[in-house]
C-alpha positions as CSV (number, residue, x, y, z in Angstrom):
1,X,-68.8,-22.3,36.5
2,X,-72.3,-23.4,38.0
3,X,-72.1,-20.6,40.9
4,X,-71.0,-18.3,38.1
5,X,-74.5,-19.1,36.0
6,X,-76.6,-18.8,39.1
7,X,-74.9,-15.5,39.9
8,X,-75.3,-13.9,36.4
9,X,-78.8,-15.5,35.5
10,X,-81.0,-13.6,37.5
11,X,-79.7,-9.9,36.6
12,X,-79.9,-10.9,33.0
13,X,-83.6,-12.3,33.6
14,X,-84.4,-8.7,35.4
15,X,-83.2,-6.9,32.9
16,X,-84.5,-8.7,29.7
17,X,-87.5,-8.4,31.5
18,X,-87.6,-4.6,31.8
19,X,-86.6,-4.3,28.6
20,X,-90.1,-6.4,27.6
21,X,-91.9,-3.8,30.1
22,X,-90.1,-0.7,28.3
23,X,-91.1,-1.9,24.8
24,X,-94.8,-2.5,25.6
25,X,-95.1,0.9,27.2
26,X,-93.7,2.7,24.6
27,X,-96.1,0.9,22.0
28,X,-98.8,1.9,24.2
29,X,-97.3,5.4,23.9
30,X,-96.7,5.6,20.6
31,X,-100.0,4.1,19.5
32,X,-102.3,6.2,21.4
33,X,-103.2,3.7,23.9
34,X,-102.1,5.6,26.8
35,X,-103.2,9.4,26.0
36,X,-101.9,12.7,27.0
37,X,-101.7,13.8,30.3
38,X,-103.4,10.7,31.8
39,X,-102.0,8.7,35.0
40,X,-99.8,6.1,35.1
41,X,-100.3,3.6,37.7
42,X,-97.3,1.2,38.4
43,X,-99.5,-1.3,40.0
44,X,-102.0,-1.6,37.4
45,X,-99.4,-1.4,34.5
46,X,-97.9,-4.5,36.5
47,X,-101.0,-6.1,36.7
48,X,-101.8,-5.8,32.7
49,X,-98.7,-6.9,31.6
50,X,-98.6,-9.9,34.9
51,X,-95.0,-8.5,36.0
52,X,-94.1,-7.0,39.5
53,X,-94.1,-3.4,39.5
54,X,-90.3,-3.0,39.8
55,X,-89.9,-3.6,36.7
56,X,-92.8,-1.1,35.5
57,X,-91.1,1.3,37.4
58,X,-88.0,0.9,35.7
59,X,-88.9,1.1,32.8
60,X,-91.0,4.6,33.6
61,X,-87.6,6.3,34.7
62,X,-86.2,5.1,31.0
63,X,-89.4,6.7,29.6
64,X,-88.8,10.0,31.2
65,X,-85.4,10.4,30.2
66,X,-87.2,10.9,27.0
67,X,-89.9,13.8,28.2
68,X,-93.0,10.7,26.8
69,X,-93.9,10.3,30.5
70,X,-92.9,13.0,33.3
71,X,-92.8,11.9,37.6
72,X,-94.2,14.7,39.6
73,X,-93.8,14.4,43.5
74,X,-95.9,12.4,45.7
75,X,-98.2,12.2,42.7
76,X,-96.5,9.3,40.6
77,X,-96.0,9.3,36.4
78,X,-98.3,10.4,33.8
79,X,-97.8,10.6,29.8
80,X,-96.5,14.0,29.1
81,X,-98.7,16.2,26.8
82,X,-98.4,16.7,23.0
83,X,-95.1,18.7,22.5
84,X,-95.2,21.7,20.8
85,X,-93.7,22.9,17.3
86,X,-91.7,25.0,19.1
87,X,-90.3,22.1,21.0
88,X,-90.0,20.2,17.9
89,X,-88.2,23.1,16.2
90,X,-85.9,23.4,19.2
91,X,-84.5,19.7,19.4
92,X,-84.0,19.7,15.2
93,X,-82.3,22.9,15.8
94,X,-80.1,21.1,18.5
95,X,-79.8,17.9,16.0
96,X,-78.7,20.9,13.4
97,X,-75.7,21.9,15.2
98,X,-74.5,18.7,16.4
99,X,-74.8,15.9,13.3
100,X,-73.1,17.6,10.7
101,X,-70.2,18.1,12.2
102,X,-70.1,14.7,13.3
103,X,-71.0,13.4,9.6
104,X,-68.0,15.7,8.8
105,X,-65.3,14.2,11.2
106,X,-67.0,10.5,10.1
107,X,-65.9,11.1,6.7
108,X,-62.3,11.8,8.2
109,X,-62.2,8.6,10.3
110,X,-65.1,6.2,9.5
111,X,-63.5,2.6,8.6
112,X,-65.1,0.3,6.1
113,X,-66.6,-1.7,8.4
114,X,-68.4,2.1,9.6
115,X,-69.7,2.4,6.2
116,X,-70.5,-1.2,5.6
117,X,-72.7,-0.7,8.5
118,X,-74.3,2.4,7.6
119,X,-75.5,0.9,4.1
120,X,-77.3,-2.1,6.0
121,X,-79.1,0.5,7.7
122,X,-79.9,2.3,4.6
123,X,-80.9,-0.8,3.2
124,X,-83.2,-1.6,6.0
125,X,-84.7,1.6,5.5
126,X,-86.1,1.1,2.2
127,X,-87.1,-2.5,2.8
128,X,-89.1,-2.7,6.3
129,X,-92.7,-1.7,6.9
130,X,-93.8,1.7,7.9
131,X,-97.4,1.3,8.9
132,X,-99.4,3.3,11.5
133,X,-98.6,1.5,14.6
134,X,-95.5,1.1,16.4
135,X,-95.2,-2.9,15.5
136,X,-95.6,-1.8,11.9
137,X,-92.7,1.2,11.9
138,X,-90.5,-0.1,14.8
139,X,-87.6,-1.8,13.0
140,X,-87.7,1.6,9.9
141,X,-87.5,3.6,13.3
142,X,-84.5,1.5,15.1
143,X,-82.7,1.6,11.0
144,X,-83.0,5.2,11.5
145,X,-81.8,5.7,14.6
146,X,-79.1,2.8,13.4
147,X,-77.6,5.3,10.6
148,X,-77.6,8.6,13.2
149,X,-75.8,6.8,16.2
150,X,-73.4,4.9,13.9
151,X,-72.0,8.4,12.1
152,X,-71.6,10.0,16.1
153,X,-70.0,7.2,16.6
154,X,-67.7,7.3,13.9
155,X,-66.5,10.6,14.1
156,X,-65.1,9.5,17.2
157,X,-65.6,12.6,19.4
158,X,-66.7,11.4,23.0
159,X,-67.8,14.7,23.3
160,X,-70.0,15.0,19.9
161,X,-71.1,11.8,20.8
162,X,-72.7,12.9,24.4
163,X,-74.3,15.3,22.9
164,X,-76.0,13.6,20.2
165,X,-77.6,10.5,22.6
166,X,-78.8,13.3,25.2
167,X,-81.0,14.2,22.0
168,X,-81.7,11.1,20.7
169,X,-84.0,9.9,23.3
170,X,-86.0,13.0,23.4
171,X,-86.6,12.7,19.7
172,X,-89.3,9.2,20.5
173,X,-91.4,11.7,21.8
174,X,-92.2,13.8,18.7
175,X,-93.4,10.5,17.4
176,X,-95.3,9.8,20.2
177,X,-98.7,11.8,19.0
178,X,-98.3,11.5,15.2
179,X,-100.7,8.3,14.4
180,X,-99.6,8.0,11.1
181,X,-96.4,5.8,11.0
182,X,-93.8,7.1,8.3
183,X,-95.2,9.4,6.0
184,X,-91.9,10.5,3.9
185,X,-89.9,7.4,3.4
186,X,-88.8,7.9,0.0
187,X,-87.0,11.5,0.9
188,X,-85.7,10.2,3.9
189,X,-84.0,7.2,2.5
190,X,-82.9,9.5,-0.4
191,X,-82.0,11.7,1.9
192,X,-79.6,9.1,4.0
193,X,-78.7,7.2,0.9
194,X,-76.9,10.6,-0.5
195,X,-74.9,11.2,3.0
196,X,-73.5,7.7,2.7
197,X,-72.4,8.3,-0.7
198,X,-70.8,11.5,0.6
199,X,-68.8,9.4,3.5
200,X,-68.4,7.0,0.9
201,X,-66.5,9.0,-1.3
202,X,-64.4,10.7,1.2
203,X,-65.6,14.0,0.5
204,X,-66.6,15.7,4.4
205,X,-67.7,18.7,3.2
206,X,-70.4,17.1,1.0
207,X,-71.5,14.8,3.7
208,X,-71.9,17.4,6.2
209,X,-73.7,19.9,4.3
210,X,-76.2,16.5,3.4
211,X,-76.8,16.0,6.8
212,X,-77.8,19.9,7.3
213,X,-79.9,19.8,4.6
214,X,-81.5,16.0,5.8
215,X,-82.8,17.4,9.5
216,X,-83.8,21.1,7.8
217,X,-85.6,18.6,5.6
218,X,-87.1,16.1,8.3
219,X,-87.9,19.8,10.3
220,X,-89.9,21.1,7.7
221,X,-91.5,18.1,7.0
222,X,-92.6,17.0,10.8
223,X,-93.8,20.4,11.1
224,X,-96.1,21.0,8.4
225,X,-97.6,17.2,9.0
226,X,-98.6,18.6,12.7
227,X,-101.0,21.0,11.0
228,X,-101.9,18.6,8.1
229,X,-102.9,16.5,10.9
């Protein structure tokens, strides 16, 4: 059992630790600290945060799965620049055709424990802070993406759900550049709160036509805050 500790303790160390590295670079991200289109250098990342650069770089190849930082050869990482509104139209388009059917087959097999679940979210939603800074919307973000991966999950597609995390990632960068924290939370918890009630009920049609109308919604909105902005 000893040998077995020593052998497992070290990965787990790594890895907690490059999960420490990720969050701090994306709160740097996300808060404007690192801008767009600047450098990225591994060894002085390593040196602010006192880790070794392999976890910095680790954590970078996470970060560009999303599109917030992009590796260019023989010239290392940088943040990516602001995304467009066509980009940001694209992806809710892609969200468009994937989550409602997903929130329609959830309705056909979500369990109780599925929807037990998806209220906590909702619940968390209403209840956490939404401020300006990524320590002060984190855990409203996370309760969102919460409700979004639990109804891909439960419509038990392998296929459907594939599709939705190859999106999900990508969708921490149209926050990346805002500066505002979470501007709509009333409509979007409404806006949640009425799909579970859908799944809830047992009525599919209802919660996927919801879920349409929720990312049309969250669309319009992130767009039109871009030129408020």
């Amino acid at each position: 059992m000893p040998a077995t500790s020593r052998s497992t303790g070290a990965p787990l160390r790594r890895r907690l630790l490059a999960d420490h590295v990720f969050d701090e670079l994306l709160a740097m991200l996300l808060d404007g600290s690192l801008a767009a289109g600047s450098s990225l250098n591994i060894d002085g990342i390593a040196r602010q945060l006192d880790v070794s650069p392999t976890p910095v770089r680790e954590a970078l190849a996470r970060l560009e799965s999303t599109g917030m930082v992009r590796r260019v050869a023989l010239r290392g990482y940088s943040v990516a620049p602001s995304p467009t509104d066509k980009e940001l139209a694209d992806l809710m388009d892609a969200r468009i055709a994937i989550e409602p059917v997903s929130a329609w087959h959830a309705g056909q097999r979500g369990t109780g424990q599925f929807l037990a679940e998806l209220d906590e979210a909702v619940t968390l939603l209403e209840t956490v802070r939404t401020g300006p800074t990524y320590q002060e919307f984190r855990d409203y973000w996370a309760a969102d993406e919460r409700f979004h991966q639990l109804i891909a999950e439960a419509a038990d597609n392998p296929y459907l759900l594939a599709a939705y995390q190859a999106l999900g990632g990508l969708i921490q960068r149209f926050r990346q550049f805002s500066g505002v924290g979470v501007t709509d939370r009333d409509q979007a918890v409404a806006e949640h709160r009425a799909v579970l009630v859908a799944l809830r009920d047992g009525d599919s049609d209802r919660a996927r036509d919801l879920m349409r109308a929720h990312i049309e919604a969250v669309k319009s909105r992130s767009l039109a805050e871009r030129h408020d902005a």
